[in-house]
C-alpha positions in Angstrom: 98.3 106.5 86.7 96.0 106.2 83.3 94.1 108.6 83.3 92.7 107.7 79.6 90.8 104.8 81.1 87.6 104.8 80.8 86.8 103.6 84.2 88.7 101.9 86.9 91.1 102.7 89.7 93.2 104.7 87.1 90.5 107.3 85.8 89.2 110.3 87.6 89.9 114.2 87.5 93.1 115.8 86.5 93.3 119.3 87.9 96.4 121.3 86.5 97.2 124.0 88.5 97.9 127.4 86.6 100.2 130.6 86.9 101.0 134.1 85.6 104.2 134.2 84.2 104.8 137.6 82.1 101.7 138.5 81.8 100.3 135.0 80.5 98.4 132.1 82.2 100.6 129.0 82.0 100.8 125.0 83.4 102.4 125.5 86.5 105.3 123.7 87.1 107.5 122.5 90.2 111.6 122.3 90.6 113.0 119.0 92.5 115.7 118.8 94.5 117.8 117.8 91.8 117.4 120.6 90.1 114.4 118.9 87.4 111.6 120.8 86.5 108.0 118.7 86.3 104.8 119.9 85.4 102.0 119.8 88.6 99.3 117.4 88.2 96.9 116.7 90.5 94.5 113.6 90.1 91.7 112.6 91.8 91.1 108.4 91.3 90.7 105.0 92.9 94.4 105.2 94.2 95.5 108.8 93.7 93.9 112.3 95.5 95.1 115.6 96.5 94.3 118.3 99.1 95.8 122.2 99.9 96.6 123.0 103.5 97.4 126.3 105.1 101.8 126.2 106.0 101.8 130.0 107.7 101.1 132.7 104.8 100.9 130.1 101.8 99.0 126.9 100.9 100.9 123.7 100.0 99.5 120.8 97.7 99.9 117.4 98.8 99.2 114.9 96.6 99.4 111.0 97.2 99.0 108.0 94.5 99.8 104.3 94.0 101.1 102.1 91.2 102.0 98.9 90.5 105.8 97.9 90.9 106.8 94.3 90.4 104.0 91.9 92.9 103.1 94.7 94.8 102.4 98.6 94.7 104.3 101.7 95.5 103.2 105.1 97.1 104.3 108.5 96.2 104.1 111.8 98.8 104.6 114.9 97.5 104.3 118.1 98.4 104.3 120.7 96.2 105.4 124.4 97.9 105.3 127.8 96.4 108.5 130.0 97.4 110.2 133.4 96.1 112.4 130.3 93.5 108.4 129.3 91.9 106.9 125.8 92.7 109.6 123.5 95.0 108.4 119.4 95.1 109.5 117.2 97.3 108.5 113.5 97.2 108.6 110.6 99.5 108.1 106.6 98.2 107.4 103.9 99.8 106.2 100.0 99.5 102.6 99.8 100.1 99.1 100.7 98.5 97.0 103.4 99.5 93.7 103.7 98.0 91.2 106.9 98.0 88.5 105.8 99.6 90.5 105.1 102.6 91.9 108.3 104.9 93.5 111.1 103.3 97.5 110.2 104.5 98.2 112.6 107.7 100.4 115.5 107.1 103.9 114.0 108.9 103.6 111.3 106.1 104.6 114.1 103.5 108.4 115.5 103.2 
């Protein structure tokens, strides 16, 4: 994702979610599952969008993109989930392009 391009597939909205930490408003961020921490960003272009949905008491943040890899594309799934441990991410990839002004993926499709 380039999201310096003037225009194209690449460029849209960035939104970068924010959180209190100590009393100050700060980028939030997300753990992995192996124990990385990444900062959230959620774009909004050609071939990358976002959404919230209700999961009981909290919202989650999906967000979906694809980039070139090799002759083809790849997809990334993630869902980013608030718990008691801060932001958790988990991502799925797969072969294949998905572009935004197609469906927003269905829900099953993130991890």
């Amino acid at each position: 994702m380039d999201l310096t391009a003037e225009a194209g597939s690449y460029s849209g909205p960035l939104t970068i979610p924010i959180q209190v930490v100590r009393d100050h408003l700060i980028p939030a961020t997300a753990h992995t599952a192996d124990g990385k921490i990444q900062a959230i960003h959620l774009a909004l272009t050609g071939k990358a969008a976002w959404k919230r949905v209700s999961v009981g008491k909290v919202d989650d943040l999906l967000a979906v993109d694809s980039e070139p890899k090799g002759q083809g594309f790849i997809t990334h799934h993630r869902r980013y989930h608030p718990s008691l441990r801060g932001w958790q991410v988990q991502t799925r990839s797969h072969a294949g392009l998905w572009e935004s002004d197609g469906e927003f993926p269905a829900t099953s499709l993130f991890p």
